[in-house]
N, C-alpha and C positions, 0 to 999 in steps of 0.2 A: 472594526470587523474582526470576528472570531473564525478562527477554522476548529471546526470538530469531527473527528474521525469515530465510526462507530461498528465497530466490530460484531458480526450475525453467528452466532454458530447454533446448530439445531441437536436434536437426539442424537445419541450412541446411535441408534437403530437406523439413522436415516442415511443415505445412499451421498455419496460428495458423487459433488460432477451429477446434479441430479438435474436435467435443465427446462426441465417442469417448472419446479420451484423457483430457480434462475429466472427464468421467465417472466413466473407472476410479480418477481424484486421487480425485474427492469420494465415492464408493460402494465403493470398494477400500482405498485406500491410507488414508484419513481413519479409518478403522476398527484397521485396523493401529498407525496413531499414537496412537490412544486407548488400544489396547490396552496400550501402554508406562506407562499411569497420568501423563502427562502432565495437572498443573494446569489447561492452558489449552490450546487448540484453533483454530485459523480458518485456512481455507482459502478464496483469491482462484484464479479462474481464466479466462482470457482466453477463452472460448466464443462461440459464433455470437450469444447474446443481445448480445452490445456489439462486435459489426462493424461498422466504420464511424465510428466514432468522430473525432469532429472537430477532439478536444484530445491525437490520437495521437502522438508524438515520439519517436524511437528513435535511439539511438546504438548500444546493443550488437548484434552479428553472431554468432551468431540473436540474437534478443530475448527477452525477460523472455514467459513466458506464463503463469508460475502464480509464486504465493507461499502459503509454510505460515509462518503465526506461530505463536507455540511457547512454552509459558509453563514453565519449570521452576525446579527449586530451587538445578542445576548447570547453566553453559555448557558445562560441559568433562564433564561427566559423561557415565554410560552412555543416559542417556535421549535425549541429543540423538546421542550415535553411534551410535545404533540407529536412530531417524529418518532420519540423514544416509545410512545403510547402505540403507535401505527404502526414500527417494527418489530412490535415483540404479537405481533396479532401473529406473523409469518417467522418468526423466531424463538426458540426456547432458552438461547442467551445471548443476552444484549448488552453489551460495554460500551458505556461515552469517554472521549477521553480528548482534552481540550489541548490542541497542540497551536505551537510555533512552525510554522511553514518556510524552508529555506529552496531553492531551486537552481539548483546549480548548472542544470540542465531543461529546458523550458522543453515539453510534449508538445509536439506538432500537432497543430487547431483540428479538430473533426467538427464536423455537421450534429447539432443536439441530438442529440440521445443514438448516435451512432456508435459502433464499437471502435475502439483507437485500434491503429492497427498493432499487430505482432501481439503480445501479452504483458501482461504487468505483474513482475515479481514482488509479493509485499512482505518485507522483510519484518519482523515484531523483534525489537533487540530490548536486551535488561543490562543493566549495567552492572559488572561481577562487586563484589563487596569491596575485592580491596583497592581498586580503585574509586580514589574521590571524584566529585561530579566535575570541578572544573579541567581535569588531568583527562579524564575517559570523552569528554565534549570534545576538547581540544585535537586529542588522537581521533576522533572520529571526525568532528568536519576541518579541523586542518592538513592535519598528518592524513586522511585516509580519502577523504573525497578525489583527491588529483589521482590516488593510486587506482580506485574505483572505472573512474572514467578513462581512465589509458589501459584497462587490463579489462575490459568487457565491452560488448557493442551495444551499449545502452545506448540509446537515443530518446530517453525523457527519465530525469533523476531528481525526484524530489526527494528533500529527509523533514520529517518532523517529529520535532522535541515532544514527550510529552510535559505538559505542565501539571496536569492534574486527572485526576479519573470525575469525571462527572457523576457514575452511578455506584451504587456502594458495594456490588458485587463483582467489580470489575478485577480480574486477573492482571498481577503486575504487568507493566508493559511501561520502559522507560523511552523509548523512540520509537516512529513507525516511518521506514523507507518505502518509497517505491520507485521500482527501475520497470521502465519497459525495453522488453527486447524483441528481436526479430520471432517470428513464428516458430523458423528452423531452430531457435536457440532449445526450445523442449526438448528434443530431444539427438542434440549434437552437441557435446562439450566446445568443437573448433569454435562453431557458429555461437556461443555462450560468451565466449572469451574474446571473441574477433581473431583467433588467432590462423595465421598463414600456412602452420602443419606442427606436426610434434613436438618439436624443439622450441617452440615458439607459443605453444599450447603450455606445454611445463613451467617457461620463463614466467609466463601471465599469471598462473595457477599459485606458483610458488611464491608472485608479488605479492599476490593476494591475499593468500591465505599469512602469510608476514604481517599483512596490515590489519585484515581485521583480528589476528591473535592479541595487537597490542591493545586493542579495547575491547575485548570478549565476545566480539561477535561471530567466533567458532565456536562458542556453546550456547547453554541455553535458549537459544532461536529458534522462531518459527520462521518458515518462506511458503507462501500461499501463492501458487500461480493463479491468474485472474485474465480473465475477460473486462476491460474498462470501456465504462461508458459514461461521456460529459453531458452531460443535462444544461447545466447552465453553469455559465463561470460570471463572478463578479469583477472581474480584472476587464478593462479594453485594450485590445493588443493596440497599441502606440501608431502602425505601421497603417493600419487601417484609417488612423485617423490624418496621418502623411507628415505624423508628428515624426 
């Protein structure tokens, strides 16, 4: 089983947070991808619910507004060029990018095609030059994961590696995170952070920004706040089965 992440972005001209468009992703298109008997299902999309956003960061021209993850049995197969063919009907650019999935923190189950709650922060990190790949890896999921999850009120943290760009116009992009957080997190740093009051706010901020400086995830970054929605997952939670 593959996991593939695929990045929507539309026109300079076109409105973020438009939830029109939003819309026809999750009630139009998310039907269509189902339809292809795809494993696995989940669509993020940049809508009016997370405007404003206060941990917003963008480098790409236009920006990232939507992402479809994609679970199949081929990257290269007819399931994902069939998807890739169906999202560029509602997108003017479309990046595949075939990752490794790590889950340090498992997203509490929703009902199919319901929104998860709170938001989903999608982090796009690149790796700086002068660090090599196994040194910049290591500081991110060794060194930086533990500091991640004790310094913010995440409650669902996945990271994925990428391994490869599937499509040929695709924008570097060497990992894609995603944290979801509480609703309040938008726009309240305390509630961002988990933090108790100021002193305590700076302590968190200050870890932070220490950990991801050692693998360059203070520059170069995109963070796309998102509306998520699971369609279908190919995992069976264990607990259901009273394993």
């Amino acid at each position: 089983m593959e996991k593939v992440i695929i990045t929507l972005r539309r026109g300079r001209d076109d409105a973020v947070g438009d939830d029109a468009w939003c819309a026809r992703i999750r009630e139009h298109v998310a039907p269509d991808l189902l339809a292809l008997g795809l494993p696995g299902l989940s669509v993020n999309v940049r809508d009016s619910a997370v405007n404003g956003s206060l941990m917003t960061l963008t480098t790409l021209d236009p920006p990232v507004v939507g992402f479809v993850s994609l679970w199949t049995e081929q990257c290269y197969g007819e399931q994902v060029s069939a998807a890739l063919a169906r999202l560029r009907r509602d997108a003017d650019r479309v990046a595949a990018y075939l990752v490794t999935e790590s889950v340090p923190l498992a997203l509490p189950a929703t009902a199919p095609g319901a929104r998860s709650e709170g938001f989903a922060n999608v982090a796009l990190l690149r790796r700086p030059a002068d660090l090599d790949e196994m040194t910049w890896r290591a500081r991110w999921h060794v060194d930086h994961t533990p500091v991640a999850l004790a310094t913010q009120s995440t409650f669902g943290y996945t990271q994925n590696a990428v391994v490869h760009a599937l499509t040929a116009d695709a924008p570097r992009i060497d990992a894609i995170v995603e944290e979801q957080f509480p609703l309040a997190a938008l726009s309240d740093l305390h509630a961002f952070f988990g933090a108790a009051d100021d002193d305590d706010l700076r302590d968190r901020m200050d870890r932070m920004v220490a950990s991801t400086a050692a693998f360059g995830a203070n520059r170069d970054v995109d963070t796309v706040p998102t509306s998520r929605y699971v369609y279908r997952t190919p995992f069976t939670d264990p607990a259901a089965q009273g394993v």
